[in-house]
C-alpha positions, 0 to 999 in steps of 0.5 A: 528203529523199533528193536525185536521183542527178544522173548517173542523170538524164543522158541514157543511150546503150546503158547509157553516161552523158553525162558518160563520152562522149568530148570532142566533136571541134573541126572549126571550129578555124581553123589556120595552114600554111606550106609551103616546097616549094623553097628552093634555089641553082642554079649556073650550068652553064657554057652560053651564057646561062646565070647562077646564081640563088635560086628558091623554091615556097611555099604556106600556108593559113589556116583550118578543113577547108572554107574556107581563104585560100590564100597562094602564091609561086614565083619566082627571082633572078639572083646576076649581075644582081640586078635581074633576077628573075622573082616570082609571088604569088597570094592565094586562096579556097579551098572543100572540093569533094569528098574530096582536092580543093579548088576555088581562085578568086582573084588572082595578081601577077605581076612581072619585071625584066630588065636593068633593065625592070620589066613587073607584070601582074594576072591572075584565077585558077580552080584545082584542086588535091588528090591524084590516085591513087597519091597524085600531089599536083597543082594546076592553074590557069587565068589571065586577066590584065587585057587578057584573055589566057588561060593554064595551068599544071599540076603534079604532084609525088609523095614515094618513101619510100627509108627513113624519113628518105630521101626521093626527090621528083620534080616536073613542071610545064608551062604553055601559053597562048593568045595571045602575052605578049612581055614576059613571055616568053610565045608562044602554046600550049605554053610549057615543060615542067620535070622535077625529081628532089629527094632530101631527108634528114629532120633533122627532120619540118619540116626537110629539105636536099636536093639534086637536078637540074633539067630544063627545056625551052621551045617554039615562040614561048616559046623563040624569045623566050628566046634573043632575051633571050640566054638558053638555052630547054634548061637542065639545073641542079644544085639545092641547098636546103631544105624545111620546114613549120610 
């Protein structure tokens, strides 16, 4: 008895056989990413009111191409008065929306000691975040915290190739709020405006030191109450640091 040929039994597409057709592709492999954008030392620059510090941007996701738990954290801390510092962290959800761009929604924490005060708040959090045009990398923000005041936050950075290893970021940032925080150093409407140009050198793809100048500016209510605490509302800071991803 002739057994059936088992390959000419499968199924055949255009003459091609199943068991030639390529491995089907895994889209529901959950992956674990972390960027650190800024790990930097900022010097003192000499002015009034003005003290040397660490500042760090990290964000990272856990999950597949449509749903991810998004993980973020900015802050600094002062090298004179290490009991001052200034930490945000947020926990999200994040969904697909459309190409480039995801839609965030979440909690954030937010907590500052100055001179030995201790001020924590909890705010909700509504985002968007992708690539615009000109592939411009922006993440937009909206926070109500817990007595009900509303506030934004809006960045944009883009990477210039100068050579394959040479790499030019520049970095912009603002926030804005409708009612006044005083002890968060926050007035009513535009808060700041931050400019920042970064050069990097890629040691490795995951591993790169940089250095770079920072611009930054507060207005109206926000400046006033940055002076009334002894600081300076117009900084520009020479930065030194790193930035990696794994």
């Amino acid at each position: 008895m002739v057994k059936p040929n088992q390959t000419q039994d499968k199924p055949r597409v255009h003459g091609i056989s199943q068991l030639d057709w390529p491995s089907p592709v895994n889209d529901q492999e959950r992956r674990l990413f972390t960027l650190v954008d800024v790990l930097e030392y900022r010097p003192r620059t000499g002015g009034e009111g003005s003290n040397s510090d660490y500042r760090w941007d990290l964000e990272g996701w856990y999950g597949g191409d449509h749903n991810r738990l998004w993980f973020k954290s900015e802050g600094q801390q002062d090298t004179a008065f290490k009991a001052d510092y200034d930490v945000d962290f947020q926990l999200l959800y994040g969904r697909f929306l459309w190409k480039h761009y995801d839609i965030q929604v979440g909690g954030r924490m937010e907590t500052q000691s100055f001179r030995n005060q201790n001020v924590t708040r909890g705010l909700g959090v509504i985002g968007l975040q992708g690539i615009v045009p000109y592939n411009y990398e922006f993440e937009s923000s909206l926070f109500i915290d817990q007595s009900g005041a509303i506030s934004a936050r809006l960045s944009y950075t883009k990477d210039f190739l100068l050579t394959q290893r040479l790499i030019l970021q520049g970095r912009f940032q603002t926030n804005m709020a409708i009612q006044r925080v005083e002890e968060f150093t926050t007035g009513s409407g535009l808060n700041n405006l931050e400019f920042g140009a970064r050069l990097r050198y890629e040691i490795h793809r995951k591993f790169a030191p940089y250095i770079g100048l920072s611009f930054d500016r507060s207005f109206g209510e926000t400046a006033r109450l940055v002076r009334q605490q002894g600081g300076d509302p117009s900084q520009i800071r020479f930065v030194v640091g790193l930035r990696g991803w794994f």
